[in-house]
Structure formats: C-alpha cells, structure tokens
C-alpha positions as CSV (number, residue, x, y, z in Angstrom):
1,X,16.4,-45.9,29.1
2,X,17.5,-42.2,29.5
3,X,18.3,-40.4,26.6
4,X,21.8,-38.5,26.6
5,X,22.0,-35.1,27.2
6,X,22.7,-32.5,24.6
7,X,26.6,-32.4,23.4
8,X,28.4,-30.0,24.9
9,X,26.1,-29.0,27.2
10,X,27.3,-25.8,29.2
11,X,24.5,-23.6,31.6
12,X,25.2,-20.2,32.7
13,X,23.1,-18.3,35.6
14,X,23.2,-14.8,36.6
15,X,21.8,-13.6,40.6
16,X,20.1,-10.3,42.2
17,X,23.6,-9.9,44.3
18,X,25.7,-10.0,40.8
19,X,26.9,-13.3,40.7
20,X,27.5,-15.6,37.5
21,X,27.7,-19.2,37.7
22,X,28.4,-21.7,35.2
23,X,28.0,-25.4,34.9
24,X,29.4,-28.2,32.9
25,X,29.2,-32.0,32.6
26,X,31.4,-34.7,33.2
27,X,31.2,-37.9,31.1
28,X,29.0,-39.5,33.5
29,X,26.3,-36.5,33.1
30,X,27.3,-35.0,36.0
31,X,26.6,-30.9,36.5
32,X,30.0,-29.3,38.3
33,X,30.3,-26.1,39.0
34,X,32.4,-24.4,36.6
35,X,33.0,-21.0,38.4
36,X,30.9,-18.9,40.8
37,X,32.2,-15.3,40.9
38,X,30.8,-12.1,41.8
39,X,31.0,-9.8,38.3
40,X,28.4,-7.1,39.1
41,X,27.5,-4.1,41.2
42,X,23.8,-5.2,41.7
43,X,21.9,-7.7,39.8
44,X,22.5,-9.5,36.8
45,X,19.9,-8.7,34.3
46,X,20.7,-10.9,30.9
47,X,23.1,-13.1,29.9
48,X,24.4,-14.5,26.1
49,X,26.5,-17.1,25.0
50,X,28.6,-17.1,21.8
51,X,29.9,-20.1,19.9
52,X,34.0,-19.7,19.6
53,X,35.4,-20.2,16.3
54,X,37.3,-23.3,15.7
55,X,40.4,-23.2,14.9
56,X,40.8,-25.8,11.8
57,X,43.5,-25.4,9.0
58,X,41.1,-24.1,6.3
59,X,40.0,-21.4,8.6
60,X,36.3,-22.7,8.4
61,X,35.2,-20.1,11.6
62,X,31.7,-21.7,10.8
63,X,32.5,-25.3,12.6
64,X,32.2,-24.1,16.5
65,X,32.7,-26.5,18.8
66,X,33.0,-25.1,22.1
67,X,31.7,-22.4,23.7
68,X,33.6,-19.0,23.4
69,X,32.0,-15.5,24.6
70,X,30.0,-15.1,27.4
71,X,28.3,-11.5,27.9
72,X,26.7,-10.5,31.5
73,X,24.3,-7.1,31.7
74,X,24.3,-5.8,34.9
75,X,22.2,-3.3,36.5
76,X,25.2,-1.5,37.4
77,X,24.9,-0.3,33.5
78,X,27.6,-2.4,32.6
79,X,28.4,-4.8,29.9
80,X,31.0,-7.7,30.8
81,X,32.8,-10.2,28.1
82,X,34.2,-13.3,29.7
83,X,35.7,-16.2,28.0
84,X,34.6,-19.5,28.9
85,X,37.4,-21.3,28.2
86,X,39.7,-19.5,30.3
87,X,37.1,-20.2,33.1
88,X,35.6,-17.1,32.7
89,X,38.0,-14.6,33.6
90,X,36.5,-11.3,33.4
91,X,38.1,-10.9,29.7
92,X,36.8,-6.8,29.3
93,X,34.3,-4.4,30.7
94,X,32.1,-2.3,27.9
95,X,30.7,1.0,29.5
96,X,27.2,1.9,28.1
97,X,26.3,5.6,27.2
98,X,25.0,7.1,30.4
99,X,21.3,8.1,28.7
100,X,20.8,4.3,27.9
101,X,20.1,3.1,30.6
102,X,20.2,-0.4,31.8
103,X,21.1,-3.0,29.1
104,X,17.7,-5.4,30.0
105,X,18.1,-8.3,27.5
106,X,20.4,-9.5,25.2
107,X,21.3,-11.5,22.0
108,X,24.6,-12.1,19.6
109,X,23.5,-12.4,16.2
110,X,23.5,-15.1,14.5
111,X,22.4,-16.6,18.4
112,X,24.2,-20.0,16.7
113,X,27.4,-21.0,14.9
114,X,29.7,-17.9,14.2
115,X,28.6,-15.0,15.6
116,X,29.7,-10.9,14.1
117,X,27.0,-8.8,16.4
118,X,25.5,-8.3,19.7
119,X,22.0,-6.9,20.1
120,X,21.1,-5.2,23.4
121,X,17.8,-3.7,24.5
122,X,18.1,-1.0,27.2
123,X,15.8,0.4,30.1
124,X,15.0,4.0,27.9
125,X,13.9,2.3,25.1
126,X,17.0,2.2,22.6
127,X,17.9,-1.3,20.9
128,X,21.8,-1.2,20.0
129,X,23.8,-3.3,17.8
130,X,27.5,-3.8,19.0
131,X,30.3,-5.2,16.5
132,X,31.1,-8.4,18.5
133,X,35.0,-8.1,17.5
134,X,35.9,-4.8,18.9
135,X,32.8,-4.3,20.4
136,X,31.9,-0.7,19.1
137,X,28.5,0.4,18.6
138,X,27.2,0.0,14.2
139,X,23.7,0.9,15.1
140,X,21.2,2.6,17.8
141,X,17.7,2.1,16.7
142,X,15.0,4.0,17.8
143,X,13.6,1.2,19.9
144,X,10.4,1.5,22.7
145,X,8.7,4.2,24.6
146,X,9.1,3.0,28.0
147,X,11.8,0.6,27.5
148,X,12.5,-2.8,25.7
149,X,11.7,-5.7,27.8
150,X,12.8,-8.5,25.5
151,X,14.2,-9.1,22.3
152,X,14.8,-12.5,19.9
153,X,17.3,-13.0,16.8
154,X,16.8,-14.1,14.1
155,X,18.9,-17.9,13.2
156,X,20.2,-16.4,10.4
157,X,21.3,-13.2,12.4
158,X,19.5,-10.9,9.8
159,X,16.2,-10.2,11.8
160,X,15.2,-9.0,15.4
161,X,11.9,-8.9,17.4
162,X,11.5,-6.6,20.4
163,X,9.1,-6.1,23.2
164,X,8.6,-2.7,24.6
165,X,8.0,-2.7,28.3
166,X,4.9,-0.2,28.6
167,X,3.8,0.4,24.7
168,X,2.2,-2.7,24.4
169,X,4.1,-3.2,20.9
170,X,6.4,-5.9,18.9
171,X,8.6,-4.9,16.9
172,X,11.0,-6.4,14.0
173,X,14.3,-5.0,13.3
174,X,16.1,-5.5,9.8
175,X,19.8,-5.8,11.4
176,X,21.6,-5.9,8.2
177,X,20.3,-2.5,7.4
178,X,19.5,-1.0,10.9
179,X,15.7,0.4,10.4
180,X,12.5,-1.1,11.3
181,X,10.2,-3.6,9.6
182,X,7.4,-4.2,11.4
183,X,5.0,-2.5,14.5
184,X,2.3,-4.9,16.0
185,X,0.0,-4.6,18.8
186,X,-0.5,-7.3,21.6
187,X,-3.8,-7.1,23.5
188,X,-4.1,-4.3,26.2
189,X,-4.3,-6.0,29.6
190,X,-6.4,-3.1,31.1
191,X,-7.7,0.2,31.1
192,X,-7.3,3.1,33.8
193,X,-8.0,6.7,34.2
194,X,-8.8,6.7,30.5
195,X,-5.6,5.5,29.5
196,X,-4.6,1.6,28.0
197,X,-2.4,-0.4,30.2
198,X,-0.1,-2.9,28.4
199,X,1.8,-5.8,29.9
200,X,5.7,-5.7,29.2
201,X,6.5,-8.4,26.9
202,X,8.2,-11.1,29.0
203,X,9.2,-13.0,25.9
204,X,10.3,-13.6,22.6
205,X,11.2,-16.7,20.6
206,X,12.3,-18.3,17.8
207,X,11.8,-21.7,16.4
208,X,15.2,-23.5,15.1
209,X,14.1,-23.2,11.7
210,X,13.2,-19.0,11.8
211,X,9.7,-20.1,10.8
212,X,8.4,-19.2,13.6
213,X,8.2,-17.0,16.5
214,X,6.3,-17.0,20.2
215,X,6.1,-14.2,22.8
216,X,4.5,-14.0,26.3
217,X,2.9,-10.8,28.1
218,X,0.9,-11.4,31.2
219,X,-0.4,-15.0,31.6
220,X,-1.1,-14.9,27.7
221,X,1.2,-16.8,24.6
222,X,1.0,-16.4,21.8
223,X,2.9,-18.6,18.7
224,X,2.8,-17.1,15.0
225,X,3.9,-18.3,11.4
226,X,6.5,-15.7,10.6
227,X,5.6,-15.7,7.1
228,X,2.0,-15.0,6.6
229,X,1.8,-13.4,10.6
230,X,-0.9,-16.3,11.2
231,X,-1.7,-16.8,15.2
232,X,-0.9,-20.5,15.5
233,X,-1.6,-20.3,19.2
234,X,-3.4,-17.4,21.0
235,X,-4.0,-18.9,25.0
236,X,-4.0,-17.7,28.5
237,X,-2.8,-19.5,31.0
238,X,-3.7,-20.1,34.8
239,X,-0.7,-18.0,35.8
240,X,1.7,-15.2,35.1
241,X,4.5,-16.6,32.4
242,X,8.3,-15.0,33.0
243,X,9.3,-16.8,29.5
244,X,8.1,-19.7,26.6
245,X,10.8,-21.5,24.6
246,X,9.9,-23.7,21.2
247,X,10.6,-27.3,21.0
248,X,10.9,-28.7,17.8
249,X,10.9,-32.5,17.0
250,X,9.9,-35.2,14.7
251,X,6.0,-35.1,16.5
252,X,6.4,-31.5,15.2
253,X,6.3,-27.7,17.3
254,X,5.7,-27.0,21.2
255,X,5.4,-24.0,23.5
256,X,7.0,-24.6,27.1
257,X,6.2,-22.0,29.6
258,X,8.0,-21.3,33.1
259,X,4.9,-19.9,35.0
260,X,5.1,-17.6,38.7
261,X,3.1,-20.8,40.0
262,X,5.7,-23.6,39.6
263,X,4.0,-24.8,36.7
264,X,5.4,-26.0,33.4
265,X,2.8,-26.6,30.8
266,X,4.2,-28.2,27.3
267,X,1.6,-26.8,24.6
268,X,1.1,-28.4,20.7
269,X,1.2,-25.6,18.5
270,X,-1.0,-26.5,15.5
271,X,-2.7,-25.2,12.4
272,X,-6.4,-25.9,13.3
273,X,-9.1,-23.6,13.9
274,X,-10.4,-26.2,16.7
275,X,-10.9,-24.1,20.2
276,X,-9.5,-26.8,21.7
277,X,-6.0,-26.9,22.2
278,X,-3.5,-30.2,22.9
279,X,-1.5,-29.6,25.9
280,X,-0.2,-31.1,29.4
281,X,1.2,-29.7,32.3
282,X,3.8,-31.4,32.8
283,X,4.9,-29.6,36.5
284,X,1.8,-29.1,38.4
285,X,1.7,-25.5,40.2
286,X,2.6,-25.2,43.6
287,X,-0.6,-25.3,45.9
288,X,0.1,-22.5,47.9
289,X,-1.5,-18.9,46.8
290,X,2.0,-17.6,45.7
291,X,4.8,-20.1,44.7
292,X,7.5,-17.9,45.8
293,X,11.0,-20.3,45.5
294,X,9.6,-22.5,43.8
295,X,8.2,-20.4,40.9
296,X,9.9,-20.6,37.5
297,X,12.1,-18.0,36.4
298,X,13.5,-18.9,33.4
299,X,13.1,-21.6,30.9
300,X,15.8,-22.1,27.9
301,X,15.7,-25.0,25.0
302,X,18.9,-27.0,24.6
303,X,18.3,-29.2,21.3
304,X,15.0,-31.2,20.5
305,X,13.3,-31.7,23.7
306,X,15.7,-30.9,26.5
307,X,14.9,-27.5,28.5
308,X,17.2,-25.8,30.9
309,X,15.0,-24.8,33.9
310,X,16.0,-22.2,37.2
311,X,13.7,-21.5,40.1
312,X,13.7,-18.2,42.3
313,X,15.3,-20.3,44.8
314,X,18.3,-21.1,42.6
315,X,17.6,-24.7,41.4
316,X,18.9,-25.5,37.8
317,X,17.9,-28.4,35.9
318,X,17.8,-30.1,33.0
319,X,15.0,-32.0,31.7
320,X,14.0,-34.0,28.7
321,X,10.0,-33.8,27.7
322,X,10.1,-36.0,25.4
323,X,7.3,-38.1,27.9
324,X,5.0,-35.0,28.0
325,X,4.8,-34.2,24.0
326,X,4.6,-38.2,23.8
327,X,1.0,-38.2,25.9
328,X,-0.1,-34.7,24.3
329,X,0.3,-36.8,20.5
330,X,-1.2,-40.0,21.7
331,X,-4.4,-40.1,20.9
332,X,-7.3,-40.3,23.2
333,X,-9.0,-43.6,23.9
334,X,-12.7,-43.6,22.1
335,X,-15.5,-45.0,23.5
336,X,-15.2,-48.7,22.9
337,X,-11.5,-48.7,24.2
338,X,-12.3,-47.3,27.5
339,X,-15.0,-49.9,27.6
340,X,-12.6,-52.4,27.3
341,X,-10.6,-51.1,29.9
342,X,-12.5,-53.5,32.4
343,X,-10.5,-56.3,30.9
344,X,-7.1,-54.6,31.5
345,X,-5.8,-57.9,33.4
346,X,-5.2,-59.8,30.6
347,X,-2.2,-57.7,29.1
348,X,1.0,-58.5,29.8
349,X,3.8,-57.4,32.3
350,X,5.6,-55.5,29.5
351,X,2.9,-53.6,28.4
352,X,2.4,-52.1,31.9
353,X,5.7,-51.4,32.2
354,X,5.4,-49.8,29.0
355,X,2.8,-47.5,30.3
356,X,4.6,-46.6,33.4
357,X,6.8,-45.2,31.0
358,X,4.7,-42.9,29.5
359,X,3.2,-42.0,32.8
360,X,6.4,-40.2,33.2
361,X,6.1,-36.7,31.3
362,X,9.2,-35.0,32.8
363,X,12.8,-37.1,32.8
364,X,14.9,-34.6,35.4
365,X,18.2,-35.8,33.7
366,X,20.9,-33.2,36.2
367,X,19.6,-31.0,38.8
368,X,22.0,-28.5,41.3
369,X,21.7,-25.5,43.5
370,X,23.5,-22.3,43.6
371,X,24.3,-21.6,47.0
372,X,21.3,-21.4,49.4
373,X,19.2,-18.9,49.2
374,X,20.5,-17.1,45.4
375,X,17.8,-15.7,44.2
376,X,18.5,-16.6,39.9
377,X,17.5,-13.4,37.6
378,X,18.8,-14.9,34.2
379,X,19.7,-17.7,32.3
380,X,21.7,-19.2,29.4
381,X,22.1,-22.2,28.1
382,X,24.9,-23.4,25.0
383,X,25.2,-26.8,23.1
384,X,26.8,-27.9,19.8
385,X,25.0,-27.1,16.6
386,X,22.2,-30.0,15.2
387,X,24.8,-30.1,11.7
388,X,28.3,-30.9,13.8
389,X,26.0,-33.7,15.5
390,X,24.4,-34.7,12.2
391,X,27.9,-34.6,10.9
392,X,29.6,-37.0,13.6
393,X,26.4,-39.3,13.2
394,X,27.0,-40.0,9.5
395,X,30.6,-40.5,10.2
396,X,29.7,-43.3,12.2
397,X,27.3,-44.6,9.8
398,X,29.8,-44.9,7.0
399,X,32.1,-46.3,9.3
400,X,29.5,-49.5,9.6
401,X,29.0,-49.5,5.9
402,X,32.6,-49.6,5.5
403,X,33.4,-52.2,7.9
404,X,30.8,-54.7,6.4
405,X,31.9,-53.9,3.0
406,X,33.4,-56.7,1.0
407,X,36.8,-54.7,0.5
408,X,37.0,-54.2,4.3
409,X,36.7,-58.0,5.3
410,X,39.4,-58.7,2.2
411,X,41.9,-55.8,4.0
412,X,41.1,-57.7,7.5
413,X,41.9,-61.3,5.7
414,X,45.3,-59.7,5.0
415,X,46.2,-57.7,7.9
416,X,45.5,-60.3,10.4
417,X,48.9,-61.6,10.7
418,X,50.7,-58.3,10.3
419,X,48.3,-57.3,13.3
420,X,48.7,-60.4,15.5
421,X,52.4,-59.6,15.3
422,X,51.9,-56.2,16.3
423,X,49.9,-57.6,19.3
424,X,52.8,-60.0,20.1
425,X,55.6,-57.7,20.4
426,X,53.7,-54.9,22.3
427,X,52.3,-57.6,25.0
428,X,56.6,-58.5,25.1
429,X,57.9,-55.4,25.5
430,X,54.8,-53.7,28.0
431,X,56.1,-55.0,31.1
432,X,53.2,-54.5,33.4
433,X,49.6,-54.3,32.4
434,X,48.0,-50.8,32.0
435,X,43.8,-50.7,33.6
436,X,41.3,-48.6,32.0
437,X,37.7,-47.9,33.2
438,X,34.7,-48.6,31.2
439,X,34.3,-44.9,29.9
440,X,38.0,-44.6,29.0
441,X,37.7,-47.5,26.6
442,X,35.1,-46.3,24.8
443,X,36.6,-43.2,24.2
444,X,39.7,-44.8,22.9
445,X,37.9,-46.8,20.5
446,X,35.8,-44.1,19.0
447,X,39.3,-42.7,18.8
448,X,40.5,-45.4,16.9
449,X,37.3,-45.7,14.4
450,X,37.9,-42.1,13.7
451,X,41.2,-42.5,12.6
452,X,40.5,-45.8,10.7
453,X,37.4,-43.5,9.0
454,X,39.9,-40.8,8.0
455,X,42.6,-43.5,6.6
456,X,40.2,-45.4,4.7
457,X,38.6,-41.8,3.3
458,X,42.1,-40.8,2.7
459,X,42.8,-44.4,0.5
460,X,39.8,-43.5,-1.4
461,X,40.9,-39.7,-2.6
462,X,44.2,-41.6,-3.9
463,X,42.8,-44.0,-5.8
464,X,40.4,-41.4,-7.8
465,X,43.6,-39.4,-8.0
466,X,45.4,-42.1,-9.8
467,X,42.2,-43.2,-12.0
468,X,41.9,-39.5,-13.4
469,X,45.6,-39.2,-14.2
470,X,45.6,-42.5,-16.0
C-alpha cells in the first residue's frame, strides 16, 4: 500500500530562460500545474519558500498552514517576492546593490514555521540578511573570496552555514548578532601552478532537528554532529554531486544525493569507525559516459522519507524511500541462512510477495514535466510542519477514546431518538436526493468528527468551570 504524500505538498521550479513553475496536488495525489510564468531576464538561480502566517483569533502567527512567500533570484540581479496564494502574481521586485552581484542561493530564516529574515549569498562573496517584512537590508556580512556558492539555516533561524565558491571554506554565521562563528576547510580537490584548487561547495544541509549538518563539494559528502564537529560520514562517490538532503526517521539519519550520472544513492549516516559504510543506490546511473537530461539537478526533503527530485530535462517527482533505507537496515543474511536458501520453495505465497515489496527501494508516488525541453536550474519544495500533523493526529486519537468512552455510549443511548427525528424530518422535507463521491464523504465526516471533538472539548471546559466555582 502507498503511503500518502506529505500534507500540503506544494513544489516550485525555477529554468535557465527565467521561468517559475509551481505544482500542487489534488485529493487524488495528482501534480497540476499551478502557474508557469516567465519572471526573469535570464536564468533562475535559487528559489525559497516561506510559510504564511495564519490568521487565527489569538494571533498565534506560529500555526502556518499554507504556504505564503515565494522568493526567485535571477541572474538578472534581481530579487522577486510572489505570493502563492494569489497564484503567484509577481507581488514586488527588490533591486540588489549593483557591487553584489548575483544573489546565488537563498534561505528565509527560520526555513520553517514563521519566518522574520531572508539570507542571501551573492556571486562577490557578500552574505546579506534582508528583514522579510519590508524587506530592507539588517546585515552584510563579510562573506567569501570568490563568491558564496551555498548556504543552509539554521531550524531555529539563529545559525547559518556558507560555502564559498573558490576558497575552499565553510563558514557559520551567528544571524542574531551578524558576525562570524566558525571557518573550516574542506579537502582541496587539486593543485596547479603552485596554487590549491578547491571545489565550490555544491551543498549544505541541515537535519530537522539542527543536530546536524551535510555538505557536498565535488563527488565528496560529508555529514557532521554539529555539536562536537565529529565527521559522521566522510565518502566520495562515483560521480559529481549537485546537492545531498537529510532524511530523518524512526530507522534513524540518511544522506540522499542527486549525482551528474542519474544516480541517487540513499547513504546511513552512523557513529562507527567501521570503513565500511551502509548504503544503496537506489537510481542506478545512466550507462552512457555523460547523463546529460537525465542527470540530477536538484534533490529537496519533504517530511520523513519523501524527496522532491528534478532532472536537467525538466522532470519533477516525488518519491518515497522508505524501500531503500528499509534494505540498507535489514540485516545481511549470514552464512547458514544463505545456505538454506536452496530450500526457498517451501515458503509461502505471502512471503514472496512480501519480498517483492522490499525489492522495490524507490515508490515514484507523482511525476510531471515542465514543458519539453526546460532545462530546471532550482528547486523548492514546502509542506506543513511535523507539530500541525502531530497535532491533527492526536485530535483524532482522542476522538476514538472519546467515542468508546462509557459517557459517550450513555450520550448516544439518549440522543438516538432526538437524532432519528432529525433524520425523519430532513429525509421529508429534501425533496430529491443529493450524490456525493467517495472523497467528498470522507471529507464531510472528518468535518463532522471535528466539530463533535470541539463540542465535546467545549462540554468539558464547562463542567471544570462549574466544579471550581462550587
């Protein structure tokens, strides 16, 4: 059975010839193009997606439910807000300084939940921090020689890593104070004419929980323990890597890279000192020399397992790897199992089907195309927060409890008639019968146990009210 995609899943994608796309998905898990509209003189370079504050009568801005701000770089130097609700007219266009440069990645801090800042790193080198409400400059930090390449914030918004382009360093910003932290080195990837050649750092990442952070440069990743600095991971791979994401999950932390071949490895990121590493590709590179179309371009993680993919050639999918980090756990069969293996007839149908489960690493749950021939720079991807899905979860669950509660049976004992009469007059007075699809009644009944929750909940506060007074 297919696991449901994450809530609120929206996908944005940015071109070489300046075009943004977005995607949503219908109840049946369906990608439709949102909007498809040309937004830049050149190519698109980075794209961000802010949450948009809710508005809720005790003017919690902290519950987000849909997605709000949507920020495109361009090459053209420019900075453009949309607003995805309003299907993403152009909402404001923010001119950078002329010296900066081209904004080359982006970030609003906190990435999650309500957002105050923007982070941008630019083409000379400069890392700015915009106010996301009027969108003026607080801070320009000194940045990279050579230019920023990547950058990552922080989930609590406080914190920033940066990759220069040609310096070969990482650096991390402390936002709330605008200065510098931290300078580290990566491995040079060559010498010439006497002089060290780095890699730019393709890169950055944070786990959900800010405990950890991965970058890329070259074919090499690398996963560290933010608080101690410990490498975690430290591998090359067969192929260039354009960008990592983390996937956390009960089984614990992954890397997934989207590599120039058409590869997609899913690594375990564990704290052994064993040389040998847990992993699975779970994409096999293309055969040819060079991938070309069908290399990955970006890779971005949704919630848990699910990755938003895009190819050169413009395909976007989502996929769930829940299969692949499944087979790298599973232990390997020792000796006397794969002896036994001769007398495989004698299990059952179910356990093959079972294992033709498993077999499956990657579960493609959407896939599209932009266009023919769009050739994607940059990606984004936006879904609600783990604690609104928690939240809506637990409502549920005490919605069971309830109903199999003692009280609740007595309350249906008593309301049966007073319901049945209910029933009576409306199926009177309706004087032709109303059809609903499948999906439309399950909506209206989560409706309903919603507002039964909230009455019940409501009951509750009154009765403790009345207790105290007395």
């Amino acid at each position: 059975m297919r696991s449901r995609l994450p809530p609120g899943l929206v996908i944005a994608a940015g071109t070489y010839d300046g075009v943004l796309a977005g995607w949503e998905f219908t109840e049946s898990e369906k990608m439709e193009l949102k909007f498809a509209t040309s937004v830049h003189e050149g190519s698109i370079r980075s794209l961000s997606i802010a949450s948009a504050a809710a508005n809720v009568p005790n003017g919690d801005k902290k519950k987000n439910d849909n997605p709000g701000s949507l920020l495109s770089c361009g090459y053209d130097e420019a900075l453009r807000t949309h607003d995805w609700n309003k299907n993403l007219t152009s909402s404001g266009e923010i001119r950078t300084p002329s010296d900066f440069g081209t904004p080359v990645c982006s970030s609003f801090a906190p990435p999650s939940g309500h957002s105050t800042h923007c982070i941008l790193g630019f083409s000379n080198g400069k890392v700015c921090i915009y106010k996301k409400r009027d969108w003026s400059v607080q801070h320009v930090l000194a940045g990279h020689e050579g230019g920023v390449s990547s950058l990552a914030v922080h989930p609590t918004g406080k914190l920033a890593l940066t990759g220069g382009t040609s310096d070969g360093k990482l650096k991390l910003w402390d936002l709330t104070k605008g200065r510098l932290s931290f300078v580290d080195k990566i491995d040079p990837a060559f010498a010439q004419s006497g002089r060290t050649r780095y890699n730019p750092v393709s890169s950055l990442t944070w786990s959900t929980d800010g405990s950890f952070f991965g970058l890329s440069h070259g074919s090499h990743i690398t996963v560290r323990e933010a608080a101690s600095g410990r490498n975690l991971l430290d591998v090359d791979l067969p192929s260039k890597v354009n960008e990592i994401t983390l996937l956390s999950g009960p089984e614990g932390l992954f890397v997934a890279a989207a590599c120039n071949d058409g590869s997609l490895p899913v690594l375990a990121v564990e704290d052994s000192d064993e040389e040998s590493r847990r992993a699975i590709m779970a994409i096999e590179p293309v055969d040819s020399h060079l991938a070309k179309e069908e290399r990955f371009k970006s890779i971005k993680a949704a919630k848990g397992y699910f990755v938003v993919t895009a190819t050169s050639a413009g395909v976007v999918s989502v996929m769930n790897l829940e299969g692949a980090i499944k087979m790298i756990m599973s232990d390997p069969p020792s000796d006397e199992e794969s002896s036994n293996s001769d007398g495989a007839n004698s299990e059952s149908d179910d356990d093959d089907d079972d294992e033709s489960e498993m077999d499956l690493a990657v579960d493609i749950m959407a896939t599209t195309q932009l266009g023919s021939g769009a050739r994607i720079t940059c990606l984004s991807a936006w879904c609600r927060a783990e604690d609104e899905a928690e939240e809506e979860n637990e409502e549920a669950s005490v919605e069971q409890d309830e109903e199999n509660s003692p009280n609740m049976q007595k309350k249906r004992t008593r309301n049966d008639d007073v319901v049945d009469e209910r029933a009576l007059k409306r199926k009177h007075n309706s004087s032709h019968e109303v059809s609903m699809d499948a999906l439309t009644v399950k909506k209206a009944r989560s409706l309903v146990k919603k507002a039964k929750s909230m009455k019940d909940k409501k009951d509750k506060k009154k009765k403790k009210g009345k207790k105290s007074i007395k």
